[in-house]
MARLUM-287160 format. One record per residue (C-alpha): x, y, z; residue in three letters. Coordinates in Angstrom, 2 decimals, padded with zeros to 5 digits. Layout:
N
<atom <X Y Z> 'ala'> ...
***
This chain:
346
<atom <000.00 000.00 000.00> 'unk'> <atom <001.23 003.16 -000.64> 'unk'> <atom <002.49 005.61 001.99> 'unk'> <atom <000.27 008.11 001.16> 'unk'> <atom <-002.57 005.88 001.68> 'unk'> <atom <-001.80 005.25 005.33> 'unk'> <atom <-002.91 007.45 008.70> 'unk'> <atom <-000.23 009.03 010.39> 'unk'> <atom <000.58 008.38 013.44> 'unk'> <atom <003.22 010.88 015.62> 'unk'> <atom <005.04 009.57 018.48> 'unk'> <atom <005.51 012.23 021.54> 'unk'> <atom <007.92 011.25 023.90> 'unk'> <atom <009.52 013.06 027.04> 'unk'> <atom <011.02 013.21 030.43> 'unk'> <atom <008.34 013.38 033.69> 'unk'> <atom <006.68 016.49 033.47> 'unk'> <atom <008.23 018.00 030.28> 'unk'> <atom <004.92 019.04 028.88> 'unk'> <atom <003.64 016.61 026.79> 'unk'> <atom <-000.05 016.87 027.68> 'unk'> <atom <-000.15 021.08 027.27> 'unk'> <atom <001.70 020.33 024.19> 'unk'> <atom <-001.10 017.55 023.20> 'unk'> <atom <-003.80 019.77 024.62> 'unk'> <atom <-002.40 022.73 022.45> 'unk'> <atom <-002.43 020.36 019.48> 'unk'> <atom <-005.92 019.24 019.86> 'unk'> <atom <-007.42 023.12 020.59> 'unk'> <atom <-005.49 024.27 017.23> 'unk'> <atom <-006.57 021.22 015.00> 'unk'> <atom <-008.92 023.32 012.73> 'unk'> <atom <-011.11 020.13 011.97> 'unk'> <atom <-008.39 017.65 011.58> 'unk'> <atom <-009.87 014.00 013.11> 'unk'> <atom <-007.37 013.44 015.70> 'unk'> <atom <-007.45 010.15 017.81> 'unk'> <atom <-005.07 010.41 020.61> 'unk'> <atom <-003.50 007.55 022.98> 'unk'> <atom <-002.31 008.25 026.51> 'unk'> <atom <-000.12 006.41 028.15> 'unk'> <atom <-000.19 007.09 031.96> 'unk'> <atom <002.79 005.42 034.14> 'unk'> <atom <000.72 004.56 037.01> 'unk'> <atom <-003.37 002.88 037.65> 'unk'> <atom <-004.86 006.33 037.33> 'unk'> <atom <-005.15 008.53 033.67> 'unk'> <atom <-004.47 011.83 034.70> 'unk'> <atom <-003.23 012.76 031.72> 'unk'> <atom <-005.84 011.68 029.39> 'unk'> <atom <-008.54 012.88 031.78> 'unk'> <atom <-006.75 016.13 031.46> 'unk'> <atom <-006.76 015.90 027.60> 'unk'> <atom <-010.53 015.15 027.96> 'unk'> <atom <-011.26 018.61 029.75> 'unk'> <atom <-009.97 020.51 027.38> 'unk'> <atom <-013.04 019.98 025.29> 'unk'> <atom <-012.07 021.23 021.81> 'unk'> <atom <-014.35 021.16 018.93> 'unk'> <atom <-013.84 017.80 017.09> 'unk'> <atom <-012.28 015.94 019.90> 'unk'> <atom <-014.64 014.13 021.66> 'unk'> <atom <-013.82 012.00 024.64> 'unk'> <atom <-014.25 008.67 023.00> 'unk'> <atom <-011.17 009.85 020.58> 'unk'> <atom <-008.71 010.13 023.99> 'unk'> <atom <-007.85 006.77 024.45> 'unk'> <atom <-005.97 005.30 027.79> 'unk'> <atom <-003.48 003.04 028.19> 'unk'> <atom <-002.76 002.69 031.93> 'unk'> <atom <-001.74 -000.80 032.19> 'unk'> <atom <001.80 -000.24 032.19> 'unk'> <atom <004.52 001.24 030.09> 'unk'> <atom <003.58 001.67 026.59> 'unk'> <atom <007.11 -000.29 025.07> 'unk'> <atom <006.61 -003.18 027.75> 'unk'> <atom <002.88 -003.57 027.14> 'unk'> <atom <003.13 -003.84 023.03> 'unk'> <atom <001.53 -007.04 022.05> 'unk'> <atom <-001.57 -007.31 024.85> 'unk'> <atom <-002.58 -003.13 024.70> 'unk'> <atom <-001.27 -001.01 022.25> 'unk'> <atom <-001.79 -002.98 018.99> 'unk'> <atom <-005.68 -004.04 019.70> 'unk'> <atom <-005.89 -000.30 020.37> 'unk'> <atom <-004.67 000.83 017.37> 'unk'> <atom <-006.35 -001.91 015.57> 'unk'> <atom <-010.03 -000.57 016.84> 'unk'> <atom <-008.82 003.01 015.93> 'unk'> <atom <-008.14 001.77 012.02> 'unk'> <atom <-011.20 -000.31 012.11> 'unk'> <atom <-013.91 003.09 012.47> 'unk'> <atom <-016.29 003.60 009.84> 'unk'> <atom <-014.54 007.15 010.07> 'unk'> <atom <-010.94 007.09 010.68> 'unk'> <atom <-008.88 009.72 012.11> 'unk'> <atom <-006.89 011.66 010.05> 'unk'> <atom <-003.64 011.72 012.41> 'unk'> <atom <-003.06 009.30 015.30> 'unk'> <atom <-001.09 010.96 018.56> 'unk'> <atom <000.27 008.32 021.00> 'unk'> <atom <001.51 010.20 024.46> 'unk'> <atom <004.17 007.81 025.60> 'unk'> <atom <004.71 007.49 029.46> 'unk'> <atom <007.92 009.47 031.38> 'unk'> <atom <009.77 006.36 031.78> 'unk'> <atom <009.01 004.76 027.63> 'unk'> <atom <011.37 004.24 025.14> 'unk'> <atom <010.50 004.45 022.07> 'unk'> <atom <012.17 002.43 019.94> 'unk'> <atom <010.16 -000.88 021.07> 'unk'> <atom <007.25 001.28 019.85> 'unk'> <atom <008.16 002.11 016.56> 'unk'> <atom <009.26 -001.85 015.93> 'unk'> <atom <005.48 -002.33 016.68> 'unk'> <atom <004.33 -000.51 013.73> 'unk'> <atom <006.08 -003.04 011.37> 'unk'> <atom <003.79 -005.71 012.76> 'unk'> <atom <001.73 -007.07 009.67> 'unk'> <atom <-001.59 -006.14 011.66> 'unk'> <atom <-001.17 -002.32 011.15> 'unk'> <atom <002.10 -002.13 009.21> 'unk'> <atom <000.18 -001.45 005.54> 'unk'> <atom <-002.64 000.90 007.29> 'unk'> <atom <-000.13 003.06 009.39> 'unk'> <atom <003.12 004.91 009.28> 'unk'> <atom <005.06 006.79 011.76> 'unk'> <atom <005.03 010.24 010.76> 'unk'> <atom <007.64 011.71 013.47> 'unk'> <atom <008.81 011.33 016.78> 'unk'> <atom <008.83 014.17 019.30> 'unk'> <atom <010.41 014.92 022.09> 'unk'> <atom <009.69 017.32 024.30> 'unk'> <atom <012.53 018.49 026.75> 'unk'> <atom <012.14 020.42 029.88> 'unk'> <atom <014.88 023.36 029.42> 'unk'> <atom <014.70 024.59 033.38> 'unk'> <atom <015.03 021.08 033.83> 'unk'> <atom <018.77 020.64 031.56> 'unk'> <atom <019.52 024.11 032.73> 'unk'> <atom <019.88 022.45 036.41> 'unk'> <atom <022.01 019.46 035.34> 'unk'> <atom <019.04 016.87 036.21> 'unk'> <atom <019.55 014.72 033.48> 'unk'> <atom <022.91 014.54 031.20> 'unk'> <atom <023.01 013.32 027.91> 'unk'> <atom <026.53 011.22 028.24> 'unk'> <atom <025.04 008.30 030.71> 'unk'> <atom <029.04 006.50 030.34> 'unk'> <atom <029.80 010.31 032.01> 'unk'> <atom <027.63 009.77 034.95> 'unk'> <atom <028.56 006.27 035.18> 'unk'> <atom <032.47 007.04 035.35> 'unk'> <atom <031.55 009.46 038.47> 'unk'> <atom <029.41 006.95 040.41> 'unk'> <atom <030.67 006.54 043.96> 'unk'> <atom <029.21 005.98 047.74> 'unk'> <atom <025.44 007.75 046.40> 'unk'> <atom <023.51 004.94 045.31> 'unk'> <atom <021.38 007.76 044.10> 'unk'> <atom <023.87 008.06 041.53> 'unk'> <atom <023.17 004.95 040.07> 'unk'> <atom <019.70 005.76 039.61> 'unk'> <atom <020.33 009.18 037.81> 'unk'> <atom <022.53 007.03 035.62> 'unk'> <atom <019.08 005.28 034.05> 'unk'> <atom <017.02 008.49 033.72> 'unk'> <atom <020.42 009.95 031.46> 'unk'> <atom <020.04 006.95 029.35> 'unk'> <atom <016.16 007.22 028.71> 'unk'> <atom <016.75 010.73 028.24> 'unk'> <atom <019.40 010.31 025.42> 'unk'> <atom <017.55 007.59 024.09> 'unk'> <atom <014.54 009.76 023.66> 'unk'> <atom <016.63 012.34 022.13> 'unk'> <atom <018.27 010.05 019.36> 'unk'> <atom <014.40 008.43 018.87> 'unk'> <atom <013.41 011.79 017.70> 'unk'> <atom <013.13 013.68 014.54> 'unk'> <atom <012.16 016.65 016.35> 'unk'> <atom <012.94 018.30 019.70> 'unk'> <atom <010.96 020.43 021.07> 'unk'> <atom <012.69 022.47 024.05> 'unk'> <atom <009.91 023.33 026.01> 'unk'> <atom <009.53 026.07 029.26> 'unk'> <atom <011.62 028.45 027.39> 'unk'> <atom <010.21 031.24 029.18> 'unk'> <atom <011.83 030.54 032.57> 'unk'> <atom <015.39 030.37 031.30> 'unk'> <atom <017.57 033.34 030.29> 'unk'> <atom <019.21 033.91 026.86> 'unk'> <atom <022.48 032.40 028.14> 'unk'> <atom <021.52 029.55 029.92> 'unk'> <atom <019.02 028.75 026.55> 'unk'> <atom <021.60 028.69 024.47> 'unk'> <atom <023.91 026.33 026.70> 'unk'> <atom <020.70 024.23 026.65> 'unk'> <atom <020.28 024.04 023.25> 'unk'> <atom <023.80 023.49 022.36> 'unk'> <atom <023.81 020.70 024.72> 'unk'> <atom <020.43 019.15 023.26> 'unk'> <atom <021.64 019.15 019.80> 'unk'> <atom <024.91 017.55 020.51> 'unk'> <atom <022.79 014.68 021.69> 'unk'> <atom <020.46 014.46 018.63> 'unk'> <atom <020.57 011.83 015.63> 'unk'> <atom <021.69 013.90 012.13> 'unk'> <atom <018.72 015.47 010.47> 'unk'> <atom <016.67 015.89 013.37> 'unk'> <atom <015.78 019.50 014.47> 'unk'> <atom <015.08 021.35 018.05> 'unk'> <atom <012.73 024.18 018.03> 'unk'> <atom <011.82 026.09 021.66> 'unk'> <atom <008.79 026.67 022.79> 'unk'> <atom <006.47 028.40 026.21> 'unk'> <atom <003.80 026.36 027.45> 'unk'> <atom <003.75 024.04 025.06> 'unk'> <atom <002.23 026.34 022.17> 'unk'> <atom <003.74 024.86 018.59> 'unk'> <atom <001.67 024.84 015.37> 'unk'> <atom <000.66 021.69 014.31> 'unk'> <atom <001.95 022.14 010.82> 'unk'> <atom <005.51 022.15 013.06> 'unk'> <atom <004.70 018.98 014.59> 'unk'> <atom <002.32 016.73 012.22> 'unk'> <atom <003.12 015.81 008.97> 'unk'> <atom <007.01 015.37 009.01> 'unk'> <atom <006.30 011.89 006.96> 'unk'> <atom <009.32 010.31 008.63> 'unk'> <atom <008.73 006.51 007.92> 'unk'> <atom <010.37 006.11 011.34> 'unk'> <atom <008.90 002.47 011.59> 'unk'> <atom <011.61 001.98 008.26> 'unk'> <atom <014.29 004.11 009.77> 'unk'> <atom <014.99 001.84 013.18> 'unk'> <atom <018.89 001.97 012.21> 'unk'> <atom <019.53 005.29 012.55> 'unk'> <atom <018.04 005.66 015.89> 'unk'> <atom <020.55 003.98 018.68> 'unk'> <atom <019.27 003.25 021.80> 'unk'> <atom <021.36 002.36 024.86> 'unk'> <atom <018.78 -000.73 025.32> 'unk'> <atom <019.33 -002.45 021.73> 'unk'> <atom <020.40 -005.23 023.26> 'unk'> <atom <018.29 -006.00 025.45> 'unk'> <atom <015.44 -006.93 024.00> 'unk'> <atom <013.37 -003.75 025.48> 'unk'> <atom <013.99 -004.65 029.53> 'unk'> <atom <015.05 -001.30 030.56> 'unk'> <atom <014.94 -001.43 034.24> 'unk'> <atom <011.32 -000.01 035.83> 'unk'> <atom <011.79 -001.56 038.85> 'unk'> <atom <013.91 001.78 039.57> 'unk'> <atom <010.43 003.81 039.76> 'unk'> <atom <007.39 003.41 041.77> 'unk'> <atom <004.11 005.08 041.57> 'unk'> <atom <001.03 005.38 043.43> 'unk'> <atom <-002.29 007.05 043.93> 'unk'> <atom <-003.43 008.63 047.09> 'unk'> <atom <-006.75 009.66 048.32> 'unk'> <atom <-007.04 013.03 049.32> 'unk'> <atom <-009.75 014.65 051.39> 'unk'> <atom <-011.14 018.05 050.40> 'unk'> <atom <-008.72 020.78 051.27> 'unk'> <atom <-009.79 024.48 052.07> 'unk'> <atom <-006.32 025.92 050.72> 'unk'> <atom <-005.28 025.34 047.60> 'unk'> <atom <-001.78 027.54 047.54> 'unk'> <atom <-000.80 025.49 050.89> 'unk'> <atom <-001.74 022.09 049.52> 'unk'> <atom <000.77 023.59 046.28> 'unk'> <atom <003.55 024.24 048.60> 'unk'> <atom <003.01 021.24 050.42> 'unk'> <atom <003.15 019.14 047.40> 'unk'> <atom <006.47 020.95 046.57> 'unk'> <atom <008.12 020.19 049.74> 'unk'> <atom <007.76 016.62 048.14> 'unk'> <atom <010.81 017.18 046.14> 'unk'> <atom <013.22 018.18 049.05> 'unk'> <atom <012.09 015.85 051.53> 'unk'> <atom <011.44 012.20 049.66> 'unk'> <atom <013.25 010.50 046.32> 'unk'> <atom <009.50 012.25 044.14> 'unk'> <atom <010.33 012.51 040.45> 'unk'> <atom <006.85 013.75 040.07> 'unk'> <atom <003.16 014.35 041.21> 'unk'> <atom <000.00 014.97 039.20> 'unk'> <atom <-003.80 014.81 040.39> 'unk'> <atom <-007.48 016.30 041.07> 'unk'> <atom <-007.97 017.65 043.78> 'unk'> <atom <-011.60 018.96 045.93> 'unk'> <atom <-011.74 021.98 047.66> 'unk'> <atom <-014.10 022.75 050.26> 'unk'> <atom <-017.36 025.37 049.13> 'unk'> <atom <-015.75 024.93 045.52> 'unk'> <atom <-017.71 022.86 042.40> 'unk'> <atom <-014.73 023.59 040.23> 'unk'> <atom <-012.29 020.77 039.88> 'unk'> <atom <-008.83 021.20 040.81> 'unk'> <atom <-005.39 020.54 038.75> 'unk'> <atom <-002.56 019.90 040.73> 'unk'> <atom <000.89 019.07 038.77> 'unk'> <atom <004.08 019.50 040.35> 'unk'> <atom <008.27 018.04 038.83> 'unk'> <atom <011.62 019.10 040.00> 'unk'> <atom <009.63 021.47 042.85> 'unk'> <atom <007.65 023.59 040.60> 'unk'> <atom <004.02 022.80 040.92> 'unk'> <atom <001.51 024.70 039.27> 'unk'> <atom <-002.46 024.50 040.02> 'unk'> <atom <-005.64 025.78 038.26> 'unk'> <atom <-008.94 025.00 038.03> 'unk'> <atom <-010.18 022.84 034.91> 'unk'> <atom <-014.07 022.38 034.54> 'unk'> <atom <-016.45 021.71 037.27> 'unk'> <atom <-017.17 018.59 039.36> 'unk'> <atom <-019.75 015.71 037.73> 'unk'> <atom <-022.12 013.69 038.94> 'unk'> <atom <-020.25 010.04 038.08> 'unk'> <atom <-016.53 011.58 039.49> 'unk'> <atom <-014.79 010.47 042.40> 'unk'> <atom <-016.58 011.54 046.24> 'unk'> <atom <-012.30 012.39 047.22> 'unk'> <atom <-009.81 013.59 045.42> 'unk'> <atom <-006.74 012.09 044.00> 'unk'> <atom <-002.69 013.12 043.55> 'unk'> <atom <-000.60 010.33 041.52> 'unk'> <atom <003.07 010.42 043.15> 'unk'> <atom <005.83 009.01 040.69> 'unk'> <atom <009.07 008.39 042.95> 'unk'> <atom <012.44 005.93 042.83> 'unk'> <atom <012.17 002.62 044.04> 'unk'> <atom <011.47 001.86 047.93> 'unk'> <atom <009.18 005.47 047.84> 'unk'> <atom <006.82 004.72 050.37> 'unk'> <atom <003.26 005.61 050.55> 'unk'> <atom <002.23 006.67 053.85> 'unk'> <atom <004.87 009.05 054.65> 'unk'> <atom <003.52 011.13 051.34> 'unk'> <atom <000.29 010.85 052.38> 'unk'> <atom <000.90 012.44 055.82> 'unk'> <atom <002.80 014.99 054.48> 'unk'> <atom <000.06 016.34 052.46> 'unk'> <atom <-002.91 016.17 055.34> 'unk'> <atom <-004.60 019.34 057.27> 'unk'> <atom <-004.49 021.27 054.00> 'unk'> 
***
């Protein structure tokens, strides 16, 4: 079949908390009536992500087109989630024009592109690109390097270390997966340190690929969709760390879990105590909805590397939740119960 006959699909990929879903969001509320079906893949039992993508409510987008996949990490979960999924997509009366799959913080994405040359959806569906999306404040602090055999040769009494050593390799990984890089959170680093971040970006980039900044996520879909990429055909010139082995890639070095939250009456001390997270326990990341007391209006709480933001999204429905709920991505051995205390008599 030819290419041209084949839905596009578009691969985002990213660190924790990058900004995939504003970017996804952003995508979807800009789509000027382009059929977009959109898969979520949320590390953890809860969606927060694609229940997020669902509020935004853009025209054309309804909530049966913002699929979940919250049965564990996209690349691990191939054969038994993702295919079927994008088998039912393929098999609507209507397809979508452009498929969007929102991998997981912790995904590679090279076991996901060897998925689309499966003879199921192989002659109905190409790869058009792979994003990734790159938290700049995030570089800018030296969270994540790009040479993991660097931060291996300085390993010594921090087991820590050892751990940081992983999320450098996903992170390079992701950034030779892509054939664009999108440098996201611009806004809160200066020229200097932006250019330091982009020089170090690029020198971790397969050739051809491109990085482009952006603020909240706001990038044109004619930037993002239709880079016709073939990436499914292209697996050789994307290296991964993990080629061989056989896509294990050590999640037992994460752990996530959901805790119930009562109402709270303050939502800028609930914020801060969410952000004391980061400087008191190994949290790579918390996300959730939250209720406050005398309020019908949901609440977004998302909070990586100590900056947590919160708004309200749409208002409360009949069939949600009684409590609230924050998701609470951490290294291995994070315990609940100590999170959960820190976060009562908000």
């Amino acid at each position: 079949m030819n290419t041209r006959t084949k839905i596009p699909a578009t691969v985002v990929t990213g660190f924790l908390g990058a900004g995939k879903t504003t970017l996804l969001r952003h995508l979807i509320a800009t789509a000027n009536g382009r059929r977009l079906a959109i898969i979520v893949n949320e590390f953890g039992d809860i969606g927060i992500d694609g229940a997020l993508l669902q509020a935004c409510a853009a025209p054309g987008c309804a909530e049966d087109d913002i699929i979940e996949l919250a049965n564990g990490c996209i690349c691990c979960t191939v054969a038994d989630d993702f295919l079927p999924t994008i088998e039912k997509i393929l098999d609507r009366p209507v397809p979508p024009d452009h498929i969007i799959i929102e991998t997981s913080g912790l995904a590679l994405p090279k076991p996901l592109l060897k998925a689309f040359s499966w003879p199921q959806i192989r002659s109905r569906v190409t790869v058009d690109g792979v994003i990734a999306v790159v938290d700049a404040p995030a570089i800018a602090a030296n969270r994540f390097a790009a040479d993991p055999a660097a931060v291996a040769a300085g390993r010594a009494a921090d087991g820590s270390i050892d751990h940081a050593t992983e999320l450098a390799e996903l992170f390079a990984d992701q950034l030779q997966c892509a054939d664009l890089v999108i440098l996201n959170k611009t806004d809160l680093v200066d020229s200097a340190a932006l250019a330091a971040i982009l020089a170090r970006v690029r020198g971790g980039m397969r050739e051809g690929a491109k990085a482009v900044t952006a603020s909240y996520g706001a990038m044109p879909p004619a930037v993002v969709l239709g880079l016709a990429a073939r990436a499914e055909d292209d697996l050789a010139s994307r290296p991964s760390h993990h080629d061989d082995e056989d896509g294990e890639h050590g999640h037992d070095a994460f752990t996530s879990f959901a805790i119930d939250i009562a109402p709270i009456t303050d939502p800028a001390i609930f914020a801060a105590r969410v952000g004391s997270l980061f400087a008191n326990f190994d949290v790579l990341r918390a996300k959730g909805f939250l209720r406050v007391a005398g309020k019908d209006m949901r609440l977004v709480v998302q909070g990586v590397g100590g900056r947590v933001q919160h708004y309200f999204d749409r208002a409360w429905r009949n069939d949600d939740p009684p409590c609230g709920t924050l998701v609470v991505i951490g290294t291995s051995g994070l315990a609940p119960q100590p999170i959960s205390d820190a976060l009562q008599g908000c």
